[in-house]
FIKE-93868 format. One line per 3 residues: number of its first residue (from 1); for each residue x, y, z of N, C-alpha, C, CB. Coordinates in steps of 0.2 Angstrom, whole numbers. Each point is the difference from the previous one (the first is absolute). Glycine has a CB too. Example, Ala and Ser with C-alpha at 12.3 -4.5 7.8 and 13.67 -1.06 7.14 Angstrom:
1> 66 -28 39 -4 6 0 4 6 0 -9 -6 6 | 7 11 -10 4 6 1 -4 5 3 6 -3 -10
REM end
This chain:
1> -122 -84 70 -3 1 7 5 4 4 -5 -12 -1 | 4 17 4 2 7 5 -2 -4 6 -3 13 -6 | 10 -13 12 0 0 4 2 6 6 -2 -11 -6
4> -1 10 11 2 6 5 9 -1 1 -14 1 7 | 17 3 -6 7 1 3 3 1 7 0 3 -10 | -6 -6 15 1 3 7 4 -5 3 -10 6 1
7> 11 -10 -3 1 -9 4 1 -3 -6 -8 -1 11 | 11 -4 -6 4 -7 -5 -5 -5 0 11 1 4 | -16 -1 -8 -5 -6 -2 0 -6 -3 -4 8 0
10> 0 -14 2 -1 -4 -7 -6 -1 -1 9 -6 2 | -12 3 -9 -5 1 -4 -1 -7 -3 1 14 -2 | -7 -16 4 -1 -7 -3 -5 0 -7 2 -5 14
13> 4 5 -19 -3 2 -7 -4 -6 -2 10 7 -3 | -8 -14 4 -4 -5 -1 1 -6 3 0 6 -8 | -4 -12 8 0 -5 6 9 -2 -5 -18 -6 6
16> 21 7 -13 8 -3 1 6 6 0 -4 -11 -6 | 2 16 8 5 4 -1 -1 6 4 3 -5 -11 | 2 8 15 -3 8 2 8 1 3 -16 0 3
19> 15 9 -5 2 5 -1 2 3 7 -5 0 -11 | 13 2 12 2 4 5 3 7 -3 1 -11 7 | -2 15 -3 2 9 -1 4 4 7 -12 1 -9
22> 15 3 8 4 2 5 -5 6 2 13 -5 -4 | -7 11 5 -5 5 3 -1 5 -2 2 -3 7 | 3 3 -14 0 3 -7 -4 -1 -5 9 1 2
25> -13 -8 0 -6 -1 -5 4 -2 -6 -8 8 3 | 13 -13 -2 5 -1 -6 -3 -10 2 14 13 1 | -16 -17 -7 1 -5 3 7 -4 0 -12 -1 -3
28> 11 -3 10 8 -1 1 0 -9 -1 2 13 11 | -7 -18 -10 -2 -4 0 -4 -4 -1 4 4 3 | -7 -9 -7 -2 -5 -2 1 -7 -1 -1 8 -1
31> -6 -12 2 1 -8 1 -6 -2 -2 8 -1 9 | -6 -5 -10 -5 -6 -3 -2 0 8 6 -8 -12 | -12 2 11 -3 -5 7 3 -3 0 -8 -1 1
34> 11 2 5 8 -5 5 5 -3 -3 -7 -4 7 | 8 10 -14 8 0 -1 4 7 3 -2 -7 -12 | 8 4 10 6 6 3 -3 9 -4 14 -12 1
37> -13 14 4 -2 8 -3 6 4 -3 -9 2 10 | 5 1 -17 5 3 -3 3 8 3 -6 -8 -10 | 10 11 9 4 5 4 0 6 -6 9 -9 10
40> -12 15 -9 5 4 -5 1 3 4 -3 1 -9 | 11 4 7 3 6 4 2 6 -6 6 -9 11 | -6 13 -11 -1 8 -3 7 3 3 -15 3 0
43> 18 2 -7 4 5 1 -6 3 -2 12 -1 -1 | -15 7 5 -2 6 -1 -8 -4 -4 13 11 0 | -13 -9 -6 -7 -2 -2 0 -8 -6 -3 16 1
46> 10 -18 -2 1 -6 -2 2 -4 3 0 3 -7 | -4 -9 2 1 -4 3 8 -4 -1 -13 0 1 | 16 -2 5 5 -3 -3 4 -5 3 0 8 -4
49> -5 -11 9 1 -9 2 -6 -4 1 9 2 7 | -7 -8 -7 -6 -5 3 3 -5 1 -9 4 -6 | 4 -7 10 4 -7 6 -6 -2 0 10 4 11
52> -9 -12 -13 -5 -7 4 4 -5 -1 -12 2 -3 | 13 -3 11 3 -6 1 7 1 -1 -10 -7 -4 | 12 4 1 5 -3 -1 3 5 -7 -3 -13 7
55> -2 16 -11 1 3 -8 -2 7 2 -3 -11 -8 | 9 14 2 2 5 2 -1 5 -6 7 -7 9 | -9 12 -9 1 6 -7 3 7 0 -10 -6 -4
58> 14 9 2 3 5 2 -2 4 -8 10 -5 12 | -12 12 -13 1 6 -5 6 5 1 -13 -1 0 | 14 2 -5 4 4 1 3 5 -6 3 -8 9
61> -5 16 -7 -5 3 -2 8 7 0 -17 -6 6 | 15 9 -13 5 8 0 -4 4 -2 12 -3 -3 | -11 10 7 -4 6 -2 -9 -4 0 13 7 -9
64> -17 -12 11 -6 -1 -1 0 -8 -6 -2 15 3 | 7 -15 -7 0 -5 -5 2 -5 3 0 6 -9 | -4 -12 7 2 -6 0 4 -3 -3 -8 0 3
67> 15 -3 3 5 -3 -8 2 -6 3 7 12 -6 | -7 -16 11 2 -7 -1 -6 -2 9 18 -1 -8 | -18 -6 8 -4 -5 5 5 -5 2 -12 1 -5
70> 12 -3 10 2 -5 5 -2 -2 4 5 2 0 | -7 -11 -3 -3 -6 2 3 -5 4 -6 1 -10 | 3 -4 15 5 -4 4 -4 -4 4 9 7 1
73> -6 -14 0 -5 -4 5 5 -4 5 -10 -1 -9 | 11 4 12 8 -2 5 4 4 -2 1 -12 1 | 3 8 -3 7 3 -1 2 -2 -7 5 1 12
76> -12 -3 -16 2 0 -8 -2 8 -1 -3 -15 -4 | 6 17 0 -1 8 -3 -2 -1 -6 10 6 6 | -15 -1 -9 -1 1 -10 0 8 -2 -9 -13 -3
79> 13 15 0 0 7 -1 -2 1 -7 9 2 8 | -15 3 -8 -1 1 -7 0 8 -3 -7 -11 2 | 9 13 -5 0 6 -3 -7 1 -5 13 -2 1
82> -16 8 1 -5 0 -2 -3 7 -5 0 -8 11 | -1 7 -17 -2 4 -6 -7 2 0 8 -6 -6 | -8 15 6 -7 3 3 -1 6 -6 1 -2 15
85> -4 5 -16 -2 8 -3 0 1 4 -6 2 -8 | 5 6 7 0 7 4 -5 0 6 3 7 -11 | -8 -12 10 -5 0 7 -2 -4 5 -3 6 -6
88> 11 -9 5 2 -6 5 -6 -9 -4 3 13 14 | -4 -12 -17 0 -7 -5 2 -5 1 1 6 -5 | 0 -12 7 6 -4 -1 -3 -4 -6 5 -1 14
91> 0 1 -19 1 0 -6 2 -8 -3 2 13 2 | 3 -15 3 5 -4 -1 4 -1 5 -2 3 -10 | 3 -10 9 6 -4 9 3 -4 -4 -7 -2 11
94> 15 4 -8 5 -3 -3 4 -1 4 -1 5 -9 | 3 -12 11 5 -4 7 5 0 -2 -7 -8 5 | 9 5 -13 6 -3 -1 -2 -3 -7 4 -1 13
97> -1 -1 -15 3 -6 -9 -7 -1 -1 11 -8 1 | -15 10 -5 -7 -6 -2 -2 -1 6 4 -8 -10 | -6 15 13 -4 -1 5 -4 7 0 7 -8 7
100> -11 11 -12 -3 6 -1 -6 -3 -1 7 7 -4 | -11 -2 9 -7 -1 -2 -5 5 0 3 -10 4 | -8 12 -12 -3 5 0 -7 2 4 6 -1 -9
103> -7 4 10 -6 2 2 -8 5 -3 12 -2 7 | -17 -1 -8 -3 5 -5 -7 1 3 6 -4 -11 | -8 9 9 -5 4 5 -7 2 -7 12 9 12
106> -16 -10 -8 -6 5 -1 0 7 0 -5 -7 6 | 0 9 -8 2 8 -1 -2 3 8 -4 2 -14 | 0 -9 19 -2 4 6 5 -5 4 -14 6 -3
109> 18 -10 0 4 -1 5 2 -5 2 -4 6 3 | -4 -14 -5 3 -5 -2 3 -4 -1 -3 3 1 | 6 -9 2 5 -3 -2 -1 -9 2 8 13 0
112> -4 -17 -2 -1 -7 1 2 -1 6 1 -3 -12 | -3 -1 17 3 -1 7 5 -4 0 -8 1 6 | 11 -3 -12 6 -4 0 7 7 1 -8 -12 -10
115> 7 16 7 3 7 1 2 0 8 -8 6 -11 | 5 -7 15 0 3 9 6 -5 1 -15 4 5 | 17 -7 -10 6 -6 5 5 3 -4 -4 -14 2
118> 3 18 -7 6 2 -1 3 10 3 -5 -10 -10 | 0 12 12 2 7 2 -6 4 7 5 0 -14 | -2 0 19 -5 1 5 -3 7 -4 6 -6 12
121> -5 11 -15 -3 5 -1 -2 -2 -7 5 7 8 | -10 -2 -11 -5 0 -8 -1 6 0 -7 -11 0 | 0 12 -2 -2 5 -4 0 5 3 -5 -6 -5
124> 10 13 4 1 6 2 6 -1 5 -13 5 -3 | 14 -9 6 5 -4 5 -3 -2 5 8 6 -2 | -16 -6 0 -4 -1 8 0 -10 0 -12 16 0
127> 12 -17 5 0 -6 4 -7 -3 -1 9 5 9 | -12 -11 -14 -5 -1 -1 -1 -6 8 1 4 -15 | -7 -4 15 -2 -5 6 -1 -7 -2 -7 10 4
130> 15 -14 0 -1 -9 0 -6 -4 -1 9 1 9 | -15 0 -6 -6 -3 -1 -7 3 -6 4 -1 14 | -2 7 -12 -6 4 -7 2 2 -6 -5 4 7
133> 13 -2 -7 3 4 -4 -3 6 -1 4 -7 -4 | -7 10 8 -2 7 1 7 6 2 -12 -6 6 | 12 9 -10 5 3 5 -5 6 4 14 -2 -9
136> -8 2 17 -4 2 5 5 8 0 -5 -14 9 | 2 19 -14 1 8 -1 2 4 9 -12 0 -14 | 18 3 11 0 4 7 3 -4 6 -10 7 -3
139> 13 -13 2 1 -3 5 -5 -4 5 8 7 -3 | -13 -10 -2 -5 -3 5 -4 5 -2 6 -7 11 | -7 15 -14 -6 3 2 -7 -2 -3 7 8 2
142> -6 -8 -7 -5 -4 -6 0 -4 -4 -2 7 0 | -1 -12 -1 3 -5 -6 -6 0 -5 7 -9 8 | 1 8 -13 -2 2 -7 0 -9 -3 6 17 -2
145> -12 -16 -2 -1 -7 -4 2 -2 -8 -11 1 6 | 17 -3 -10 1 2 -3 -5 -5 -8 11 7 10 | -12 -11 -7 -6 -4 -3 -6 5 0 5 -12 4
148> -10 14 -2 -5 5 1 1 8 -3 -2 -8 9 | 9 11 -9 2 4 0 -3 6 4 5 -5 -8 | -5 5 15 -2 3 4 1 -2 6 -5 2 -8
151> 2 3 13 4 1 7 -6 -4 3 8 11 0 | -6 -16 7 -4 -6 2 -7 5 6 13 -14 -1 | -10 23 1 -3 2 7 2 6 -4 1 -9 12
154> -8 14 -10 0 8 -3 6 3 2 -13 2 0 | 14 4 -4 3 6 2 -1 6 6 2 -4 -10 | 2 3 15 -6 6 3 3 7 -2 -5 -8 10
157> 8 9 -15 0 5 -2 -4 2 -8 11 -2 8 | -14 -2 -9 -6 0 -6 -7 3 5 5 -14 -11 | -9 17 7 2 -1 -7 -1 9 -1 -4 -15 -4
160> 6 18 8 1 8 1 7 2 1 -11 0 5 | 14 -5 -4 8 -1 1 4 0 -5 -2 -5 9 | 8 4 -8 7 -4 -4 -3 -7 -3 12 4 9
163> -18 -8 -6 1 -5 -1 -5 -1 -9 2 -4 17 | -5 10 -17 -3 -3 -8 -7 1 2 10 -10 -5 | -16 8 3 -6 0 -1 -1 -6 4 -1 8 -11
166> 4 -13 3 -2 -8 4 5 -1 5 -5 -7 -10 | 2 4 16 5 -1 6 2 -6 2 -4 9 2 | 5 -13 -8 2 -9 -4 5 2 -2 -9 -6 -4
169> 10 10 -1 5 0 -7 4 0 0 -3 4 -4 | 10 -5 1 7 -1 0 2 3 -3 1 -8 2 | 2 15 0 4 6 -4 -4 2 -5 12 -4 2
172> -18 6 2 -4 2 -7 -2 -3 -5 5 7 2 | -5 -14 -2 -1 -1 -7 7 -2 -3 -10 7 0 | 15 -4 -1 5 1 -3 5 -3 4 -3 9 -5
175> 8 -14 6 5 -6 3 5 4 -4 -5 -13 1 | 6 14 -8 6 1 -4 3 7 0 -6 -8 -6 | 3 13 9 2 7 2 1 2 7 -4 3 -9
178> -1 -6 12 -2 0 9 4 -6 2 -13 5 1 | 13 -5 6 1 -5 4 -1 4 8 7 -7 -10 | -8 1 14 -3 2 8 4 -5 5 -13 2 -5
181> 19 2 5 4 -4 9 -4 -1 4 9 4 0 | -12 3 2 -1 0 7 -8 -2 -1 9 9 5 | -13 -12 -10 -8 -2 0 -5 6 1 4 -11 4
184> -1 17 -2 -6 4 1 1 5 -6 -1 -3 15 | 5 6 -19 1 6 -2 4 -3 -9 1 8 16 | -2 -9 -20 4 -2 -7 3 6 0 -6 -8 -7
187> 14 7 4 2 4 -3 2 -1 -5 1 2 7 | 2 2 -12 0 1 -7 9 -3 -1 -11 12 -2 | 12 -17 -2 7 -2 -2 3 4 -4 -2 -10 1
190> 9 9 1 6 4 -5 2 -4 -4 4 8 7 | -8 -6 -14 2 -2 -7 10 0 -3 -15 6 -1 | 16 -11 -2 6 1 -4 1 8 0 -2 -11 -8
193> -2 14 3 1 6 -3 1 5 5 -6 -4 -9 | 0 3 13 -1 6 6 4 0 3 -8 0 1 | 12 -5 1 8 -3 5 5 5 -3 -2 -15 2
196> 5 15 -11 3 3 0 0 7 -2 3 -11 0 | -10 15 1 -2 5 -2 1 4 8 -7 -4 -12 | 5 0 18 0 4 6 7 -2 2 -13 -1 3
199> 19 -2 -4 7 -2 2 3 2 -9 -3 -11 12 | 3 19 -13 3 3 -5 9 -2 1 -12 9 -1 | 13 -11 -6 9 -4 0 4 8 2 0 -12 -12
202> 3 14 18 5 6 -2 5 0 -6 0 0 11 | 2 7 -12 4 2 -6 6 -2 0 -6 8 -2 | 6 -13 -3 6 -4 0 7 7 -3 -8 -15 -3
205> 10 19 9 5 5 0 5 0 5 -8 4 -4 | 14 -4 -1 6 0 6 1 7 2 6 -11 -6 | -4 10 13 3 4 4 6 6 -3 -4 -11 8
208> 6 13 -5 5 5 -1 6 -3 1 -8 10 2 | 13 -8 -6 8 -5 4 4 8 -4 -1 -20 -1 | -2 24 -3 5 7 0 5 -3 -6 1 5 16
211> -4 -6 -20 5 -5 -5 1 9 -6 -7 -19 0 | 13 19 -3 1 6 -5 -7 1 -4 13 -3 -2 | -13 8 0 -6 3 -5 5 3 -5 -12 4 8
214> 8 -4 -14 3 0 -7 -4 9 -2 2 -16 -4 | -5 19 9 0 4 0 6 6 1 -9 -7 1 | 7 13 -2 5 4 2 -1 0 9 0 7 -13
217> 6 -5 16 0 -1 7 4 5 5 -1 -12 -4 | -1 12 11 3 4 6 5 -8 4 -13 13 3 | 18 -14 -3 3 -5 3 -3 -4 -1 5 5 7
220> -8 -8 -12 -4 -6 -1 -5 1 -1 4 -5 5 | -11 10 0 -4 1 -1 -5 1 -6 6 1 9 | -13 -1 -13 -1 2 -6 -3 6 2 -2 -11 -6
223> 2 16 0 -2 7 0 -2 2 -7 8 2 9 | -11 2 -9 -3 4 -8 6 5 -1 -14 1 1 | 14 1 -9 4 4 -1 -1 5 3 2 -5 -8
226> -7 8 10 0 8 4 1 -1 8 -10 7 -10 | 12 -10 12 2 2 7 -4 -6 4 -1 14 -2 | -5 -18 0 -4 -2 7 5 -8 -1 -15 8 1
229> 15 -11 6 2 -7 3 -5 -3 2 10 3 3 | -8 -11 -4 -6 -5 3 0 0 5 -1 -7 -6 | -5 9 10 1 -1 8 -3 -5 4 -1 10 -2
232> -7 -13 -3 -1 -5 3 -6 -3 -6 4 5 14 | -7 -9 -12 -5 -3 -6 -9 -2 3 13 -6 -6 | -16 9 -1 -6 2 6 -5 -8 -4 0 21 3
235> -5 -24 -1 -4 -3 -4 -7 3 -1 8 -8 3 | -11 7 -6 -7 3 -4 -2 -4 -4 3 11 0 | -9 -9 -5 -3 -1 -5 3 4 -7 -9 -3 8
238> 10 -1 -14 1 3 -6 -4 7 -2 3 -12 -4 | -9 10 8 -5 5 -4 1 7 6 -11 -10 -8 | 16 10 10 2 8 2 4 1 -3 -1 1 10
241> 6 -3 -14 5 0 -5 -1 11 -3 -1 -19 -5 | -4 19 1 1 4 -2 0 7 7 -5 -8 -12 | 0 6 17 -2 5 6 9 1 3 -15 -5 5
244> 18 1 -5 7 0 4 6 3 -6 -4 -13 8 | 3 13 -15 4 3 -5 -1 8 0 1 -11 -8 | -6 12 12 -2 9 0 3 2 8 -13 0 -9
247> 14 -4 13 2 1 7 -3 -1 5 6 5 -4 | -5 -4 11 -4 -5 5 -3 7 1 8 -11 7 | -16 8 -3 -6 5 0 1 2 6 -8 -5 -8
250> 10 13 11 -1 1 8 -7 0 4 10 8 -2 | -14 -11 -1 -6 -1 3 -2 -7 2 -4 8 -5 | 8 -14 2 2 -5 0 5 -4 6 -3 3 -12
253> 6 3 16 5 -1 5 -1 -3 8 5 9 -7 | -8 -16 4 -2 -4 5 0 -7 -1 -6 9 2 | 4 -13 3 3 -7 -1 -4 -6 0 9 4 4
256> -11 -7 -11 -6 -3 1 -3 -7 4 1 6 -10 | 6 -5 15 0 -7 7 1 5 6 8 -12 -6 | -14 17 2 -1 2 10 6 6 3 -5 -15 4
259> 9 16 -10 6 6 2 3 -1 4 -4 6 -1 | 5 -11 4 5 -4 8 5 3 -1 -3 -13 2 | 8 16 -7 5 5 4 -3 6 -3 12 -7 0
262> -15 10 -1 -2 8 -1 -2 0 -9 11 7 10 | -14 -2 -10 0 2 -5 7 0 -5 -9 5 6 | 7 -5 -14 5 0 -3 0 -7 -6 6 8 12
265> -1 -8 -16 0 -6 -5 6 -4 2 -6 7 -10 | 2 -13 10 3 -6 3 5 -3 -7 -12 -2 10 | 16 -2 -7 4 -6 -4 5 -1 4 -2 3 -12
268> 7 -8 9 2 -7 4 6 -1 -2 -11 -5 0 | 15 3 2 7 -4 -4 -1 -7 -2 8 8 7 | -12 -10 -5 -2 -7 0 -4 -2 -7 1 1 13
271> 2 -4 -19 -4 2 -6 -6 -8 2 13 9 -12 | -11 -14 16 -7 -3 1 -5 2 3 5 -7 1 | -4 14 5 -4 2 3 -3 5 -7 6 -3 14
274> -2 5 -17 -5 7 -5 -3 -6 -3 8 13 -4 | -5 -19 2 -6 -4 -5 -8 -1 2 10 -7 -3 | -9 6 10 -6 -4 3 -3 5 1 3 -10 5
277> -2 18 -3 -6 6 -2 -2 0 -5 3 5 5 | 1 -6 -11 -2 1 -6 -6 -6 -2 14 6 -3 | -13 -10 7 -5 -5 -2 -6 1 5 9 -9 -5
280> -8 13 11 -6 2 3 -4 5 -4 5 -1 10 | -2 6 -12 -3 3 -5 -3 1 -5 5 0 4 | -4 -6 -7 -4 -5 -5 -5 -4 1 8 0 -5
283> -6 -1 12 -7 -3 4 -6 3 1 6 -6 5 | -2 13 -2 -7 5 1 -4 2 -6 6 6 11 | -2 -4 -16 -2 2 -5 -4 -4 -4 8 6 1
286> -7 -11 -1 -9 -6 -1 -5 -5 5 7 -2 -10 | -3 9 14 -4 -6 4 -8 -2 1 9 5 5 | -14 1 -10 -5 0 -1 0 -2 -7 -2 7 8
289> 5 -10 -13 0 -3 -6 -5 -6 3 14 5 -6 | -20 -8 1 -5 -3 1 1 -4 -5 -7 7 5 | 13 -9 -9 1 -3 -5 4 -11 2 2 17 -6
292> -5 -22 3 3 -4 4 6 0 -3 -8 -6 3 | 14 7 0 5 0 -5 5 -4 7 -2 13 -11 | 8 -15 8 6 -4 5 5 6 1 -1 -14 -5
295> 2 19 9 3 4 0 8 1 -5 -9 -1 10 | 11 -4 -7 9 -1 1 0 -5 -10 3 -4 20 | -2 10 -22 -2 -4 -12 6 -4 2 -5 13 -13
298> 7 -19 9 6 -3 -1 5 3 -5 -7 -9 3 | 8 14 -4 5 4 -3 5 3 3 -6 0 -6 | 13 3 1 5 6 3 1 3 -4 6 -4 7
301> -5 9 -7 5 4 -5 7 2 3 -11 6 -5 | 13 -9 12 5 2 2 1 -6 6 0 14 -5 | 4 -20 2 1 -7 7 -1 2 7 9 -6 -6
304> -7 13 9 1 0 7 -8 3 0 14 2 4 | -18 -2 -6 -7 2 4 -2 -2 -6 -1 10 8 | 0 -18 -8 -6 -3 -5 -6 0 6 8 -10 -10
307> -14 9 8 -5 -3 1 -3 5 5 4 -12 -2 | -3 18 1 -6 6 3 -2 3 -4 4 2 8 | -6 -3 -14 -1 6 -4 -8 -1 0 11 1 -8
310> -16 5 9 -8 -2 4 -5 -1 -8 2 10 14 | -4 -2 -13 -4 2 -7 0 7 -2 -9 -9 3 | 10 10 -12 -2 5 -3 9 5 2 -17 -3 1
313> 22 -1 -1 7 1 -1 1 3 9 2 2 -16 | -6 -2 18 2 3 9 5 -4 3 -12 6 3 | 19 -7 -2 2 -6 3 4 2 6 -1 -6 -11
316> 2 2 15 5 3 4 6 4 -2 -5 -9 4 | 7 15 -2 7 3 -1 5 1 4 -5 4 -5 | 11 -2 5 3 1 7 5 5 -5 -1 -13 9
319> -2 19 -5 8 8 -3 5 0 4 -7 10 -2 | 12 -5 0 4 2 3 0 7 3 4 -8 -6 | -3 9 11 -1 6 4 6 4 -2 -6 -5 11
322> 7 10 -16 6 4 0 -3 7 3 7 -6 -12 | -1 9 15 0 4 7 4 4 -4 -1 -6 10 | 0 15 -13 6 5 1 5 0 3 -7 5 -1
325> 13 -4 2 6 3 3 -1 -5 8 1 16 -7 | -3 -24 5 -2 -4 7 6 0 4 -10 -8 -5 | 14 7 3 8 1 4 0 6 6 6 -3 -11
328> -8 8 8 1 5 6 -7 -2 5 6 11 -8 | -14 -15 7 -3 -1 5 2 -4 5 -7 2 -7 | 5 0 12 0 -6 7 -4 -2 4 7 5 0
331> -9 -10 0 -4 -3 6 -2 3 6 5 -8 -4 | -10 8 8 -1 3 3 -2 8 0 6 -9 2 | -2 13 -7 -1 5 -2 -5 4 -5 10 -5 2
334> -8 -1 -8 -4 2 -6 -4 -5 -3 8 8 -3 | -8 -13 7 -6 -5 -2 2 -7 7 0 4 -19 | -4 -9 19 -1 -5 3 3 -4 -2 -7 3 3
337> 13 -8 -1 0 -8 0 -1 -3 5 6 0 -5 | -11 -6 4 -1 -6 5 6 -5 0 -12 2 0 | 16 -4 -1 4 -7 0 -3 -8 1 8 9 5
340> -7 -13 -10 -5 -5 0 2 -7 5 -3 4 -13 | 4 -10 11 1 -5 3 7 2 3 -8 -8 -8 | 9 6 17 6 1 1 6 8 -3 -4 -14 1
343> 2 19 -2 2 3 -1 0 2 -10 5 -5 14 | -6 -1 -17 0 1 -7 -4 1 -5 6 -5 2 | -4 4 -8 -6 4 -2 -6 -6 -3 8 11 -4
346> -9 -16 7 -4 -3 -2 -8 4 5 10 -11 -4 | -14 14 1 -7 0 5 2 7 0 -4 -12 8 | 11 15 -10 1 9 1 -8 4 -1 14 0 -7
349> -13 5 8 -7 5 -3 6 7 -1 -14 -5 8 | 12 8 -12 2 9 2 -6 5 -4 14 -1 0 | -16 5 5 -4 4 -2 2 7 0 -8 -8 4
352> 4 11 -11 4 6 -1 -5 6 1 8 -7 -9 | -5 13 9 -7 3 3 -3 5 -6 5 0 13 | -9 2 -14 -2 5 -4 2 5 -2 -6 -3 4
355> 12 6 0 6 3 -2 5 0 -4 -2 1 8 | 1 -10 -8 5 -1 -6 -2 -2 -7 6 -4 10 | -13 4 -10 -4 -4 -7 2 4 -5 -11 -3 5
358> 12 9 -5 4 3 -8 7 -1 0 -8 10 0 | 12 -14 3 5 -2 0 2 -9 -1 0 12 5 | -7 -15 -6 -1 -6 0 -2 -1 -6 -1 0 10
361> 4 -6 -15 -2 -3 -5 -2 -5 -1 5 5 -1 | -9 -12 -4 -2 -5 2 2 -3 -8 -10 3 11 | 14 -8 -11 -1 -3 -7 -1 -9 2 10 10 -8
364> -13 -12 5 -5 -7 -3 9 -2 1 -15 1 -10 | 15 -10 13 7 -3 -3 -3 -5 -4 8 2 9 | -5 -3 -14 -2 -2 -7 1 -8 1 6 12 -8
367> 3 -14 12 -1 -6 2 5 -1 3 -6 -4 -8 | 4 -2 12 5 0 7 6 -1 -1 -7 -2 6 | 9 -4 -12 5 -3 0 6 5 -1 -6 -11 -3
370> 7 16 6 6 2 0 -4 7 3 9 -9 -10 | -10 7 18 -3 4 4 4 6 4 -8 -11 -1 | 6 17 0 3 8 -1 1 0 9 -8 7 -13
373> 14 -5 13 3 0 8 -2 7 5 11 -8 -5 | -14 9 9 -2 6 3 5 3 3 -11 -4 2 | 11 11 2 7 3 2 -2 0 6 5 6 -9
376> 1 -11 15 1 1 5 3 3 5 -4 -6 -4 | 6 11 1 6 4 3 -2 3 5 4 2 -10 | -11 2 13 -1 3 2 -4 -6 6 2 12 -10
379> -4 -19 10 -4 -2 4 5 -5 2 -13 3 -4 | 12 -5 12 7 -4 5 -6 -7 -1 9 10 13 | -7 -15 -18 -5 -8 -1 6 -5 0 -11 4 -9
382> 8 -10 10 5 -5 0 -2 -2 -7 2 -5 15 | 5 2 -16 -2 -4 -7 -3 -7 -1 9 6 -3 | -10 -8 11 -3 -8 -2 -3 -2 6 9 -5 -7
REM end
């Protein structure tokens, strides 16, 4: 049931009970026939108090999830910690010693009213109704039956709308993938799987601390035997491996986040920051891949970058940028540094220009644990 949001109304639902709403169309209020009226009060779109009489319930909610309730009737207090899934659920109430109690649902929602003494919230976290056990969707907007499985008053967004064809139904048909806060519009849940495919783990890569290379060296720094030094470290995909052992492409001298400092080839002192391109990279590059696959395989071939390797050996890479005769370049000059966090090289960038690409080399680093030190001779960075 929709009501208007102009004014503060009451609505006499039935000769034992009826319904008060504010001006937000939020119900705020309910009662029996000539008992004390029940009180709800909201942060933003939850709920998270209720007052009758003398008894009292408080939610209390992080980032959206439900994690404990507080019951009181005076100044006796009962605190319960409260076990949910991912789409606010309450699962399980736990006060203290041999005082757990479970909770078990229907696929549409159902549950035993013995449950409601245990947890003011239920199914999805929505607040079933004291008298019907309806819960009232949207805050009072529509109430959903969970005995019937279906809504007690059409959609008026069916059946040309969001709301579906039939303008009864409950998430389509489907409870177990859908669900409907607000009663007028279902949305689609975020699965286990889907949770940790859209919240991809970052590469577990340490930072730079400038530790010796067992390479040959300029004052520490690594260098190839003919002349070039590390300058900085670029991230990519493997499968340029071979395009980058023939050297950088002057038609290529551009930056595939929009060029924000100029033209030219980008890289970083910051070997986390080169990791997490390297894994953009590999994102774009399947991004049309139509295969069901879990992206992130459970393997390594090397501990500091387990668990990116995609499909068909393309995996995340991270080079080293060796520079010709980079000692004599200068900032400003002959190529760009941005300086990263506070001055250092965390979040660095340096872009090099097209002028230098025949003077630029790229080798794959094989593995980090005993990760190649770049030459800083020529750029003013803090070390921490």
């Amino acid at each position: 049931m929709g009501f208007p949001s102009a004014y503060r109304m009451s609505i006499q639902c039935n000769p034992f009970r009826h319904y008060r709403y504010d001006a937000l169309d939020r119900l705020v209020a309910s009662a029996l026939y000539g008992e004390a009226e029940c009180q709800r009060f909201y942060c933003k779109r939850l709920l998270t108090t209720e007052v009758e009489g003398e008894e009292h319930c408080s939610i209390f909610h992080n980032d959206g999830q439900v994690l404990a309730q507080k019951q009181g009737r005076g100044d006796a207090l009962f605190i319960s910690l409260l076990t949910t899934d991912q789409n606010r659920t309450v699962l399980q109430t736990s006060s203290g010693k041999n005082t757990t109690h479970h909770i078990l649902y229907t696929p549409y929602g159902y549950t035993q009213p013995e449950s409601w003494q245990t947890s003011l919230l239920g199914f999805n976290g929505e607040r079933p109704d004291s008298l019907t056990g309806h819960y009232l969707l949207g805050n009072g907007y529509r109430a959903f039956n969970p005995v019937l499985m279906r809504f007690n008053s059409p959609d008026s967004f069916s059946p040309f709308g969001s709301g579906g064809l039939n303008p009864y139904a409950y998430c389509l048909g489907n409870p177990i993938t859908r669900r409907d806060p607000t009663g007028r519009t279902p949305i689609l849940m975020d699965s286990i799987v889907n949770a940790l495919v859209k919240h991809k783990p970052r590469l577990k890569i340490p930072r730079p601390h400038l530790i010796p290379s067992t390479t040959s060296s300029l004052n520490g720094a690594s260098s190839t035997a003919d002349g070039y030094l590390l300058a900085a470290f670029h991230g990519s995909s493997s499968k340029h491996l071979q395009s980058f052992e023939k050297g950088l492409d002057i038609n290529l001298a551009g930056s595939a986040n929009g060029q924000k400092h100029g033209e030219g080839f980008y890289a970083t002192l910051d070997i986390d920051f080169a990791g997490n391109y390297a894994k953009t990279s590999v994102d774009r590059d399947y991004r049309g891949n139509k295969q069901d696959i879990f992206p992130y395989a459970d393997f390594s071939y090397d501990p500091a970058i387990a668990n990116t390797s995609y499909i068909a050996g393309k995996s995340p890479t991270i080079y080293g940028v060796y520079v010709k005769d980079y000692p004599s370049k200068q900032p400003g000059r002959d190529f760009t540094f941005i300086p990263g966090d506070r001055g250092t090289a965390v979040g660095s960038e340096l872009v090099f220009p097209a002028a230098m690409y025949q003077n630029i080399r790229l080798l794959p680093i094989p593995s980090l644990a005993n990760l190649p030190t770049p030459w800083l001779g020529n750029i003013n960075i803090r070390k921490s």
